[in-house]
N, CA, C and O of each residue as an XYZ file, in Angstrom:
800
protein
N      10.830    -12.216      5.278
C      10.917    -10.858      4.754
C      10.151     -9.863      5.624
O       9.804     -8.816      5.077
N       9.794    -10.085      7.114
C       9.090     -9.430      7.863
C      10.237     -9.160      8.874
O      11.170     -9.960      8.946
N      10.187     -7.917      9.753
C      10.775     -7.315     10.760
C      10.476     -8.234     12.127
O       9.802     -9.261     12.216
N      11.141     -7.577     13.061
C      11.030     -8.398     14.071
C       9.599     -7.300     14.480
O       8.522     -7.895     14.429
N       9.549     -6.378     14.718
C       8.549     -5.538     14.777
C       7.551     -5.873     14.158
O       6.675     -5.492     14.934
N       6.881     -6.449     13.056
C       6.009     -7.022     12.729
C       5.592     -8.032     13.388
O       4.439     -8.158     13.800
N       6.506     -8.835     13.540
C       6.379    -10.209     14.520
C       5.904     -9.938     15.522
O       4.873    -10.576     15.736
N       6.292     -8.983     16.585
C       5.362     -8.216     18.236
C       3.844     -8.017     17.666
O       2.775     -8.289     18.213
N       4.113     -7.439     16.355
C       2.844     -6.240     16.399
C       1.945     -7.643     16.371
O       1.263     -7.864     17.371
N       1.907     -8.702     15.160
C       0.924     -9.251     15.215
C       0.735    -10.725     15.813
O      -0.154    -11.553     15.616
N       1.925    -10.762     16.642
C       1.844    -11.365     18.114
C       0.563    -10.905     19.180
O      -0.220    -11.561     19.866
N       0.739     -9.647     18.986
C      -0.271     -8.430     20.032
C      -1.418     -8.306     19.664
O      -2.319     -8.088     20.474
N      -1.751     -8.485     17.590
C      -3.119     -7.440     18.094
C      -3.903     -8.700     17.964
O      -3.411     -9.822     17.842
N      -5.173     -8.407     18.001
C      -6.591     -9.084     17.931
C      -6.928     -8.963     17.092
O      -6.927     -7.736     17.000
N      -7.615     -9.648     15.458
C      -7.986     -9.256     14.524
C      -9.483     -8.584     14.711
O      -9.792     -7.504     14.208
N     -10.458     -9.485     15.604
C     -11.402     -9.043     15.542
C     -11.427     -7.383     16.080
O     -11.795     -6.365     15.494
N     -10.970     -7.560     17.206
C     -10.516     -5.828     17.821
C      -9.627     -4.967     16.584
O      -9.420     -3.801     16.922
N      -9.289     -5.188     15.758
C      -8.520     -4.996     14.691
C      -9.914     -3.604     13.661
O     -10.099     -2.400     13.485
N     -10.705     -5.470     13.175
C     -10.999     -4.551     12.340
C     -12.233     -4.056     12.998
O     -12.915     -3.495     12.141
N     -13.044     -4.017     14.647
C     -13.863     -3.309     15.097
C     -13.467     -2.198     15.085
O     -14.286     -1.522     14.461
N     -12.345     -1.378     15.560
C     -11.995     -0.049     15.988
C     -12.250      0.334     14.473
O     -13.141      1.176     14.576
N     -12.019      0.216     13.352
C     -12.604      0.934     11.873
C     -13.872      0.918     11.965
O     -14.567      1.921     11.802
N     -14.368     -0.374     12.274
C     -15.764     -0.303     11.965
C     -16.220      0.886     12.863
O     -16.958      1.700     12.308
N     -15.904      1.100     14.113
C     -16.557      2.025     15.093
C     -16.548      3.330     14.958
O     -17.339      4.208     15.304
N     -15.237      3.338     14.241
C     -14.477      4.884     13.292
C     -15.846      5.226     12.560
O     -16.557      6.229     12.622
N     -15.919      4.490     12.116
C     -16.817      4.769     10.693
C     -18.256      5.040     10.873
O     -18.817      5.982     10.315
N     -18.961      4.047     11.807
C     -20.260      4.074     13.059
C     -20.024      5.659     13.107
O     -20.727      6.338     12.358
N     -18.998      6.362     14.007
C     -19.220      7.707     14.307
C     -19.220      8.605     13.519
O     -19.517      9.731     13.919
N     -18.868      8.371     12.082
C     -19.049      9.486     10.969
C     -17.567      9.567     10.542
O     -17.203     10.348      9.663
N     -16.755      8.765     11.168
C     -15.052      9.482     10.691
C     -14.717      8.731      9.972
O     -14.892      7.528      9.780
N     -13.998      9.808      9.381
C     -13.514      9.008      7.430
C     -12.374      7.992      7.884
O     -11.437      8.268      8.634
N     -12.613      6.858      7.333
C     -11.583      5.860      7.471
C     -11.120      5.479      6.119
O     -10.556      4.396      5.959
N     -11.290      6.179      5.275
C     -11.120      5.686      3.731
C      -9.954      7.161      3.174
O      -9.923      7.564      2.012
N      -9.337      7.585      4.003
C      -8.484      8.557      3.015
C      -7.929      8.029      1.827
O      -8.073      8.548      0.720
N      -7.037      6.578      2.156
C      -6.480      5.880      1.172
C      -7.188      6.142     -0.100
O      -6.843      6.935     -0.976
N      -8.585      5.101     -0.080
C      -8.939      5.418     -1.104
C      -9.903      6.621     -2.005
O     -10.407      6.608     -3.128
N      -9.858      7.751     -0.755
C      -9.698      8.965     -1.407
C      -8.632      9.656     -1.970
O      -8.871     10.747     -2.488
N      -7.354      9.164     -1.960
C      -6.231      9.508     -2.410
C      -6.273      8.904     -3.802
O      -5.904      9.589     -4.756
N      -6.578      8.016     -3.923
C      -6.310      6.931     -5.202
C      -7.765      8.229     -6.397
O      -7.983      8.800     -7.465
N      -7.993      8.084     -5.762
C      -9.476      8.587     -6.747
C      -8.434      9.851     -7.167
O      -7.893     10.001     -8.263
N      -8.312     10.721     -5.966
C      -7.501     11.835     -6.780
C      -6.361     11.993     -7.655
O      -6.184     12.920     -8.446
N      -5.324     10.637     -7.364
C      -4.495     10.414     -8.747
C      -4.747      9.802     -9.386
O      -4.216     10.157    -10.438
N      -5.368      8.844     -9.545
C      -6.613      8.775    -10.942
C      -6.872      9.500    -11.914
O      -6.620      9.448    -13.117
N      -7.498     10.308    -11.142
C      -8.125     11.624    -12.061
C      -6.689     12.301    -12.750
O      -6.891     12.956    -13.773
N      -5.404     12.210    -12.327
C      -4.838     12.658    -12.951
C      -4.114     12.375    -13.801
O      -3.293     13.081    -14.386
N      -4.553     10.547    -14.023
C      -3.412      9.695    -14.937
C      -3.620      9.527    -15.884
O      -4.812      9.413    -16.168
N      -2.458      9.387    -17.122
C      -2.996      9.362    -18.433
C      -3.158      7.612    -19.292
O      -2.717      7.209    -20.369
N      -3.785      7.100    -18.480
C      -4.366      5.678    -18.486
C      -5.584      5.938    -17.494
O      -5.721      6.573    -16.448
N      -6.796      4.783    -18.684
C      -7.473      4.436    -17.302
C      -6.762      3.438    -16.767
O      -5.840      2.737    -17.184
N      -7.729      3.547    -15.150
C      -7.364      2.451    -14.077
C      -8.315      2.066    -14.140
O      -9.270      2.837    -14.233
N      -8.525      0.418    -14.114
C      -9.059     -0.432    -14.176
C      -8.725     -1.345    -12.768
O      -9.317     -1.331    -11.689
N      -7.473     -2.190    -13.233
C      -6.433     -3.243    -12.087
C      -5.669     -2.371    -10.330
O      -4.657     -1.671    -10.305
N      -6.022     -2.516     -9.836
C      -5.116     -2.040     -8.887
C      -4.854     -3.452     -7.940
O      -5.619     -4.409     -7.815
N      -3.449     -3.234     -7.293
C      -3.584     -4.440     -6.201
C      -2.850     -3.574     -4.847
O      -2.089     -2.615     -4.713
N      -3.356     -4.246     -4.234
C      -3.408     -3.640     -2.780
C      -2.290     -3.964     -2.195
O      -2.781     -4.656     -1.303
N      -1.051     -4.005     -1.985
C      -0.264     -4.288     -1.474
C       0.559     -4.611     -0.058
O       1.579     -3.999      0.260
N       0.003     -5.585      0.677
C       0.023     -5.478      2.061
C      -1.187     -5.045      2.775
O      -1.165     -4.227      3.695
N      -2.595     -5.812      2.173
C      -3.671     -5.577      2.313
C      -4.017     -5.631      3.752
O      -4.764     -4.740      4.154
N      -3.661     -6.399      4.483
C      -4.007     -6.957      6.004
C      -5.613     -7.349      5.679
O      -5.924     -8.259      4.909
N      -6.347     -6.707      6.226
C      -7.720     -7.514      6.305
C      -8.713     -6.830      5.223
O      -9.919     -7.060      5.307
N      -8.230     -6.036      4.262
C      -9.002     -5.709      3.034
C      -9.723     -4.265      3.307
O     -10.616     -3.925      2.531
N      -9.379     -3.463      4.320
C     -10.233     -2.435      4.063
C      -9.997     -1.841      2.734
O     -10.819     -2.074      1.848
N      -8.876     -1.035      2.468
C      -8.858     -0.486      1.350
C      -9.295     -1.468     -0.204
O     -10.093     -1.141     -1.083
N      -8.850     -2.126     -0.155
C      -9.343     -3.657     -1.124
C     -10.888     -3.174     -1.727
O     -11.383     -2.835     -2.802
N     -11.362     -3.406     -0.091
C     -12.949     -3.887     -0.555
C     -13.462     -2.312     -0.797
O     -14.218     -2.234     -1.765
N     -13.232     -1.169     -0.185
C     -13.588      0.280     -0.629
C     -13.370      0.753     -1.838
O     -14.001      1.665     -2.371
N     -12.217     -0.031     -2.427
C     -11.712      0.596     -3.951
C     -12.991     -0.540     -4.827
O     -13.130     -0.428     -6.045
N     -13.319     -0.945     -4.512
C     -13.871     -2.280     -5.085
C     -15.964     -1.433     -5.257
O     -16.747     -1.122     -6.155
N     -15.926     -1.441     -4.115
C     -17.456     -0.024     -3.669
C     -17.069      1.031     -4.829
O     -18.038      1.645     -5.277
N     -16.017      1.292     -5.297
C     -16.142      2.386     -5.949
C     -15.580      2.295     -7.900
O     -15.039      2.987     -8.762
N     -16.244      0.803     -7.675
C     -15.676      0.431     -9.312
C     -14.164      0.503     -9.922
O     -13.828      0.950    -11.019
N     -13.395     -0.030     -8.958
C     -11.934     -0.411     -9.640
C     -12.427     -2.090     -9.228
O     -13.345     -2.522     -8.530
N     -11.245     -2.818    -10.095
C     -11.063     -3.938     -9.682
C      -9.737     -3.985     -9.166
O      -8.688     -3.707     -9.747
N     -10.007     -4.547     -7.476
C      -8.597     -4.868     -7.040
C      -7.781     -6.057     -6.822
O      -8.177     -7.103     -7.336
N      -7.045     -6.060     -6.357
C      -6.300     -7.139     -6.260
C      -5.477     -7.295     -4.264
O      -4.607     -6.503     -3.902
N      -5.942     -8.272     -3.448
C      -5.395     -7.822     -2.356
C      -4.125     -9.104     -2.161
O      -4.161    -10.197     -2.726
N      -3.114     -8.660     -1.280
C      -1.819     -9.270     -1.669
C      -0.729     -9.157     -0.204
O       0.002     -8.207      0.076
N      -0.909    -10.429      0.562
C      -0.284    -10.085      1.865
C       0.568    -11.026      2.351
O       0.776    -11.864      1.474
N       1.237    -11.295      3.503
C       2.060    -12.544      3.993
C       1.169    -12.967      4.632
O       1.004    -14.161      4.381
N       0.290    -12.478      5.562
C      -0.196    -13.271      6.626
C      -1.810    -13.855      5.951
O      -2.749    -13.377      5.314
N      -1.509    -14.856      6.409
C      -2.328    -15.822      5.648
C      -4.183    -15.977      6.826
O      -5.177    -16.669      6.607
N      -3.940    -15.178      7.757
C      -4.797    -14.956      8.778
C      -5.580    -13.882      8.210
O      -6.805    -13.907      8.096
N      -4.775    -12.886      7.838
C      -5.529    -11.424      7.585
C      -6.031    -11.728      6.252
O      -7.062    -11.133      5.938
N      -5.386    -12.744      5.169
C      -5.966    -12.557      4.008
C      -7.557    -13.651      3.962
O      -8.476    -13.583      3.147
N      -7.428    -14.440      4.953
C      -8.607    -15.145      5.156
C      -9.549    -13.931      5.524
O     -10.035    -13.397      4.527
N      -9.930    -13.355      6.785
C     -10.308    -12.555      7.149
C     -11.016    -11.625      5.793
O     -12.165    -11.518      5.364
N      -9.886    -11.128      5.455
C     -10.691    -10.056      3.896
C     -11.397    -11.178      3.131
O     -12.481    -10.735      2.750
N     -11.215    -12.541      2.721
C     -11.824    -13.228      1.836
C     -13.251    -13.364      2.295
O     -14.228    -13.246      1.555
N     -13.285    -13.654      3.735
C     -14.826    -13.921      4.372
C     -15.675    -12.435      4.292
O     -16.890    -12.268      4.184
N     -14.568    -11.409      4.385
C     -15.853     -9.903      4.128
C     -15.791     -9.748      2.531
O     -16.677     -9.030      2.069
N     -14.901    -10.298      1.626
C     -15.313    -10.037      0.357
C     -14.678    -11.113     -0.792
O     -13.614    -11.200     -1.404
N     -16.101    -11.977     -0.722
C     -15.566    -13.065     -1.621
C     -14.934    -12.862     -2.946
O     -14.069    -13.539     -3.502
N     -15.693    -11.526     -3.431
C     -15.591    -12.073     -4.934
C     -14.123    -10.774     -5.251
O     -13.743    -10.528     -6.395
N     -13.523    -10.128     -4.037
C     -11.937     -9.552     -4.763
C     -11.268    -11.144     -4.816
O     -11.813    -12.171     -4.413
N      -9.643    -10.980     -5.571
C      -9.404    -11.775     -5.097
C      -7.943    -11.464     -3.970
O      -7.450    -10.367     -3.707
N      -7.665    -12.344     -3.643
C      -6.940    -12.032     -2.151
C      -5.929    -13.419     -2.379
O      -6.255    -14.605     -2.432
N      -4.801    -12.884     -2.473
C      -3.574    -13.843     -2.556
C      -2.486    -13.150     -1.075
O      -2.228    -12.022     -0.653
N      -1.989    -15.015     -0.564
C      -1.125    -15.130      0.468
C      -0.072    -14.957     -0.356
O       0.066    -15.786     -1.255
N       1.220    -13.487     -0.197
C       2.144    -13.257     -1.231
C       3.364    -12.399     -0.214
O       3.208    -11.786      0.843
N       4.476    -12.633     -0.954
C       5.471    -12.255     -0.665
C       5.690    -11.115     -1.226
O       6.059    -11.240     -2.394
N       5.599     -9.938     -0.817
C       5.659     -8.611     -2.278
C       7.139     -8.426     -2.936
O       7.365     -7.655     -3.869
N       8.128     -9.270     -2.292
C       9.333     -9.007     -3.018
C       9.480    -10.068     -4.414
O      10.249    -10.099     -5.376
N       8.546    -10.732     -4.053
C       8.096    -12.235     -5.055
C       7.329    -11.982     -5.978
O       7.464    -12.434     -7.115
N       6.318    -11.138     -5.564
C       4.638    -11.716     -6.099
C       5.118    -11.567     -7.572
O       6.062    -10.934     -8.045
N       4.234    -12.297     -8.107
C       4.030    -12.014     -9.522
C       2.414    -12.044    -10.137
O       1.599    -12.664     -9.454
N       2.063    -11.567    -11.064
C       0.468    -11.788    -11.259
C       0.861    -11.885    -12.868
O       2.053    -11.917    -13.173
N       0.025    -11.923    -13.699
C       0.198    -12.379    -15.265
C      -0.405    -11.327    -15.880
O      -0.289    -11.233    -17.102
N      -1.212    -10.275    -15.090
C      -1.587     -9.265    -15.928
C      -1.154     -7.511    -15.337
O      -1.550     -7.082    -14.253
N      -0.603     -6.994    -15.956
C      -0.159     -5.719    -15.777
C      -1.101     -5.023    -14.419
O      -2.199     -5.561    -14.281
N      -0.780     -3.897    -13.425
C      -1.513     -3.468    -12.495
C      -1.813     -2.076    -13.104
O      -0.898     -1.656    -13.813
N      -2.789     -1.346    -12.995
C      -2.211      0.638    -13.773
C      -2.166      0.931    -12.676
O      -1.871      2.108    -12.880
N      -2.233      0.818    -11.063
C      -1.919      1.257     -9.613
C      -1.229      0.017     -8.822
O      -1.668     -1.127     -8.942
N      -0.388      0.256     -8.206
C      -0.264     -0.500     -7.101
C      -0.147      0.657     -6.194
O       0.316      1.754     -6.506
N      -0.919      0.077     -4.269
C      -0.810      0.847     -3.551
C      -0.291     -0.354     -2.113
O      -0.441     -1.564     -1.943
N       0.434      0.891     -1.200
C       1.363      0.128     -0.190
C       1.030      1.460      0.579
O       1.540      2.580      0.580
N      -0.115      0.840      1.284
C      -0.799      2.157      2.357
C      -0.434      1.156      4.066
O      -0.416      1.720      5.160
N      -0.237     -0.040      3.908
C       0.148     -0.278      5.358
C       1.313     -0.087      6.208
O       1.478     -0.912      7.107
N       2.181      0.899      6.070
C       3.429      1.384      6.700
C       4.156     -0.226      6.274
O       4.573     -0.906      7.212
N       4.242     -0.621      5.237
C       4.816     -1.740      4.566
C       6.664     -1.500      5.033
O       7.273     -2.147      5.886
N       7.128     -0.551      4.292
C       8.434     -0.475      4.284
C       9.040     -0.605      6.153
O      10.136     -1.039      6.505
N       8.143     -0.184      6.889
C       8.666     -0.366      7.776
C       8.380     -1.561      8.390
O       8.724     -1.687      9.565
N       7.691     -2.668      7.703
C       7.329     -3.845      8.888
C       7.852     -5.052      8.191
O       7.818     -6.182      8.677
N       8.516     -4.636      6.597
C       9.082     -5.579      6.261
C      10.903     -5.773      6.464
O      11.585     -4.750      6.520
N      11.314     -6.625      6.525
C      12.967     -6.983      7.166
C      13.690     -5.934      6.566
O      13.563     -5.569      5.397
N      14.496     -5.435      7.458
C      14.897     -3.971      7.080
C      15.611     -5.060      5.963
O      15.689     -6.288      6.012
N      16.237     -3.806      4.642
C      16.843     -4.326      3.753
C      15.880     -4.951      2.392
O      16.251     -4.651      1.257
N      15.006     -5.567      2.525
C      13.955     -5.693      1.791
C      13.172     -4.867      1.106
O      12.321     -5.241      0.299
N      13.476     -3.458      1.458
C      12.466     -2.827      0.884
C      12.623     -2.613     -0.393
O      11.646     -2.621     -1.142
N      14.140     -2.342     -0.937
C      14.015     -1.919     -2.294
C      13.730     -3.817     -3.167
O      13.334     -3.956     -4.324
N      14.008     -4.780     -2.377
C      13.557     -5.745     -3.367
C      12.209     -5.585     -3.455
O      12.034     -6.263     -4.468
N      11.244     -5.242     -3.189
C       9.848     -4.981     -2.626
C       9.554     -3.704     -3.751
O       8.602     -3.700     -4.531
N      10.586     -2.638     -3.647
C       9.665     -1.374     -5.009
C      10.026     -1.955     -5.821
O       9.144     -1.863     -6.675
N      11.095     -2.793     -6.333
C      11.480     -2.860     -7.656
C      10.656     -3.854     -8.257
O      10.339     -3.793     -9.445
N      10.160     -5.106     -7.205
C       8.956     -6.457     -7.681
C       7.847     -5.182     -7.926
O       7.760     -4.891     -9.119
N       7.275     -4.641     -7.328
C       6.238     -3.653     -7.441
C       6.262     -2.923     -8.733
O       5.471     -3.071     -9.664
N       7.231     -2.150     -8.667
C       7.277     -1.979    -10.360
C       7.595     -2.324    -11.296
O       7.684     -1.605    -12.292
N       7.897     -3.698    -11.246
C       7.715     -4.052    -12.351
C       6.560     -4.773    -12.538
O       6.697     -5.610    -13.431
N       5.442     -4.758    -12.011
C       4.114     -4.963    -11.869
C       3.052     -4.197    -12.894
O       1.949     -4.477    -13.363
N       3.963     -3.092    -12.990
C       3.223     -1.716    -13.605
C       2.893     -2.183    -14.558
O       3.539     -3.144    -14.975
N       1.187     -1.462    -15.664
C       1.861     -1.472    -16.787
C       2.443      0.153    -17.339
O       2.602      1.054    -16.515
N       2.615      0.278    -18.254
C       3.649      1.167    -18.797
C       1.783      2.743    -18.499
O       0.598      2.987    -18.730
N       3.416      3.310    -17.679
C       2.021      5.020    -17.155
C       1.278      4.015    -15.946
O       0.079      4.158    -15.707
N       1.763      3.418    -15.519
C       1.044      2.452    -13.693
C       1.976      3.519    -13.102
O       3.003      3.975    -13.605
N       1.222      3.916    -11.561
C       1.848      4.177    -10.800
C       1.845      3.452     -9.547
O       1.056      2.606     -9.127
N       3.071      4.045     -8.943
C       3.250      3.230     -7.091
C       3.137      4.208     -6.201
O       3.755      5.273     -6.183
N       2.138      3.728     -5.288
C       1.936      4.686     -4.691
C       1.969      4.051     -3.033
O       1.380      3.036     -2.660
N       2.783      4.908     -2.228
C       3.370      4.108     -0.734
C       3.485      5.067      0.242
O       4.382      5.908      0.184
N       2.425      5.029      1.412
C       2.658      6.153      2.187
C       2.950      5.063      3.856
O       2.437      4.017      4.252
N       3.949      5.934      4.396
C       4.666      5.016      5.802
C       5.218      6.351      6.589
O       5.394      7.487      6.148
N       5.467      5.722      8.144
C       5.678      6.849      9.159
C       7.414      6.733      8.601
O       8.042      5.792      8.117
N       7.753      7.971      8.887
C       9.275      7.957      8.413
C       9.737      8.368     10.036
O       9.779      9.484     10.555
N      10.043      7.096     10.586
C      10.689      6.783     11.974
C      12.156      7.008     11.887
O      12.957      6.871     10.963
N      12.270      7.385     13.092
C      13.698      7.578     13.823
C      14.542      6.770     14.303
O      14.917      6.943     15.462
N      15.039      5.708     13.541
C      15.818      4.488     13.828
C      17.350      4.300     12.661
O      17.611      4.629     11.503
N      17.948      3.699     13.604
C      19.323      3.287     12.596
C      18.800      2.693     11.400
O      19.403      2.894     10.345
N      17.695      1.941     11.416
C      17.547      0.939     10.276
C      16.380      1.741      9.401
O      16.157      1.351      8.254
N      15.637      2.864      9.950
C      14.766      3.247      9.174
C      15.108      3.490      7.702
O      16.157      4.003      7.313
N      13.996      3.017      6.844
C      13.418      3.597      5.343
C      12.912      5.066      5.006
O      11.726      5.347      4.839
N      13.701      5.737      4.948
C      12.663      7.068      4.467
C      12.467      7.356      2.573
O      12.989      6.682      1.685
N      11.683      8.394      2.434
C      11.322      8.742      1.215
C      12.046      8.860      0.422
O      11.677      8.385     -0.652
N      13.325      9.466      0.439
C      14.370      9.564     -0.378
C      15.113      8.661     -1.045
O      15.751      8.834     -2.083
N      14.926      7.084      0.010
C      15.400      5.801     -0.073
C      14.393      5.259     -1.464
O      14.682      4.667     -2.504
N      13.247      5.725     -0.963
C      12.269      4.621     -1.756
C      12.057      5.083     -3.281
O      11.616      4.450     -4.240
N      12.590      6.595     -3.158
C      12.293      7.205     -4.605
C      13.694      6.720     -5.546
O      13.557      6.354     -6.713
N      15.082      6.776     -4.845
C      15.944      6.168     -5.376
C      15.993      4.671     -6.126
O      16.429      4.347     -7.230
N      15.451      4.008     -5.208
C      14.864      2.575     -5.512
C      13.951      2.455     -6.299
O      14.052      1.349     -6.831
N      12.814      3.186     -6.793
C      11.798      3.701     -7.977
C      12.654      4.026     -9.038
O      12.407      3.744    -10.211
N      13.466      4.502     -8.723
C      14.159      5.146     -9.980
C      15.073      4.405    -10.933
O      15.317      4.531    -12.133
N      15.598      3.385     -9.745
C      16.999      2.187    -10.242
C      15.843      1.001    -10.903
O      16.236      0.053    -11.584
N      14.362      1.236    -10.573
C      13.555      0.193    -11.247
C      12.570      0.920    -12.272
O      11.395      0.575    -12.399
N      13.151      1.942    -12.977
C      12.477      2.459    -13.904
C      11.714      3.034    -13.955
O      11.041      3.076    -14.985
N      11.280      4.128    -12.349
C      10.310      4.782    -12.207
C      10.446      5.969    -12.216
O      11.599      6.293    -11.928
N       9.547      7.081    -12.491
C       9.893      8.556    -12.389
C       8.807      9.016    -11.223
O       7.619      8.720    -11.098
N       9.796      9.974    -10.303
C       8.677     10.639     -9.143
C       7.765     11.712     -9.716
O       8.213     12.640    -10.390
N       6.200     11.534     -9.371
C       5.170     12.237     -9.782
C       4.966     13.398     -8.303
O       4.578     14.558     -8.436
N       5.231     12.927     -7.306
C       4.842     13.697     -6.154
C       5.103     13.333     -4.884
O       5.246     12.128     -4.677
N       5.229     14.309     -3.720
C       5.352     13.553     -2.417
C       4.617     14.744     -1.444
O       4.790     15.950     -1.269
N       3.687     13.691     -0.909
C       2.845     14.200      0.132
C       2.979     14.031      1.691
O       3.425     12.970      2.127
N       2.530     15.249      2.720
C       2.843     13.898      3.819
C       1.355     13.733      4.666
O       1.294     13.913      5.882
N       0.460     13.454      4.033
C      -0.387     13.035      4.472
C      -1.274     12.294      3.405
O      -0.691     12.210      2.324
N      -2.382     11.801      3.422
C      -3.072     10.849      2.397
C      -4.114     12.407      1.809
O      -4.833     12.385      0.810
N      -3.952     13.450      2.596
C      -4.970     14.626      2.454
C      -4.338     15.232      0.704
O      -4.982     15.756     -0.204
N      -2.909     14.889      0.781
C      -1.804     15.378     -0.487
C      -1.161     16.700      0.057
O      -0.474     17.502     -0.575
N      -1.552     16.745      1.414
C      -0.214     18.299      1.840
C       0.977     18.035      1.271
O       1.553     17.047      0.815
N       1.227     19.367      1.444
C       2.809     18.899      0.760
C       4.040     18.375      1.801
O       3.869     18.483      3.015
N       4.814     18.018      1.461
C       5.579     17.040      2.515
C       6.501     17.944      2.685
O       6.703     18.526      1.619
N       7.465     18.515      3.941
C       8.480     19.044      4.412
C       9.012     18.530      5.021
O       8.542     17.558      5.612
N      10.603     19.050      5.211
C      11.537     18.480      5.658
C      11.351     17.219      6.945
O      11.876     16.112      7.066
N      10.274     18.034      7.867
C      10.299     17.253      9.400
C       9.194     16.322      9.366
O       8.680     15.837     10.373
N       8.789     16.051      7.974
C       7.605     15.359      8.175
C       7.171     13.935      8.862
O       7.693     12.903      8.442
N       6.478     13.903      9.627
C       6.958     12.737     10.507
C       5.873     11.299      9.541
O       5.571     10.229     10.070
N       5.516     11.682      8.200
C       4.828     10.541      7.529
C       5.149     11.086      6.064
O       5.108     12.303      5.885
N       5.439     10.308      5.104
C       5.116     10.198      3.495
C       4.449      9.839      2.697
O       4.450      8.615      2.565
N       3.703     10.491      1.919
C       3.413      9.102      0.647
C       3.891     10.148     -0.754
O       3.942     11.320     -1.127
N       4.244      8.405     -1.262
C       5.481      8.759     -2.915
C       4.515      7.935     -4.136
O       4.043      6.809     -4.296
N       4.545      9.051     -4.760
C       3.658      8.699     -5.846
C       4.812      8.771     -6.854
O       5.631      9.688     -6.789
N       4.898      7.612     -7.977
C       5.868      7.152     -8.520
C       5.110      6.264    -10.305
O       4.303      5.341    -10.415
N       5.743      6.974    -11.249
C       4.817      6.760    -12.485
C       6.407      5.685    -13.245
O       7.610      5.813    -13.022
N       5.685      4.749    -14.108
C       6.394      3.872    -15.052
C       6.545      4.873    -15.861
O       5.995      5.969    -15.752
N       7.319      4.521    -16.727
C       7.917      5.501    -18.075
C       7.122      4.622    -18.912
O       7.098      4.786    -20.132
């Protein structure tokens, strides 16, 4: 359920070089946590608390373990069974499952799921709507999905319009679309999205 593009990318990178360049981000004062400054701000606007969130396509747990610093409990949830080791050794006590997101299942309702790793585009084109619809139905009832990805210029690309349709055929209603994690508002040429998407 992965792209061939996924396959290069993590053919190529280095984990440790991976997660140094954040760490070094962060060493210099620069915010590496928009994600989960985004989450805090729709939070604040949901009519449930959040408690559960799971991370969706965690790679090596940054966002995971930051939502975690800031009193949610998360949940991290990936294919590669490299990156989810990796987050387990920086944070034992989330928990961190090797998962298929068109599969996963968990036994207790999520009130967030988030898909901040340009997911739609690194999973096998075609997959994606099996991927929102497992996702929401994850929710519990007032959970939202929340998924921000570069909206690329390819025959096979996923854009926003795709993913809100696919939210919608799985019982979701659109709350908002941003194109940055800042919450600008998203226009036509925007060369990134994120779709915030509420259960009924």
């Amino acid at each position: 359920m992965v792209s061939a593009r996924w396959v290069e990318w993590r053919r190529s990178v280095d984990l440790d070089k991976y997660d140094a360049r954040w760490e070094a981000m962060a060493a210099r004062g620069e915010s590496v946590h928009g994600e989960a400054d985004a989450v805090d701000r729709i939070v604040a606007t949901m009519s449930i608390p959040v408690t559960r969130i799971l991370d969706a396509g965690c790679g090596t747990g940054r966002l995971a373990i930051e939502l975690a610093h800031r009193g949610y409990e998360p949940t991290g949830a990936d294919l590669d069974p490299d990156m989810i080791e990796r987050a387990r050794r920086k944070a034992p006590r989330v928990p961190w499952l090797v998962a298929d997101l068109a599969n996963f299942v968990d036994e207790t309702a999520f009130d967030l799921v988030v898909l901040a790793g340009n997911i739609p585009n690194f999973c096998a084109p075609g997959a994606q709507r099996a991927i929102v619809t497992n996702m929401a139905s994850q929710l519990s009832p007032c959970g939202r999905l929340i998924c921000g990805w570069s909206q690329e210029v390819r025959a096979d690309a996923y854009h926003w319009p795709e993913f809100v349709a696919d939210g919608e055929r799985a019982g979701l209603q659109l709350v908002g679309t941003w194109r940055d994690w800042e919450g600008d508002e998203l226009e036509p040429d925007s060369d990134y999205a994120v779709v915030i998407m509420e259960r009924s």
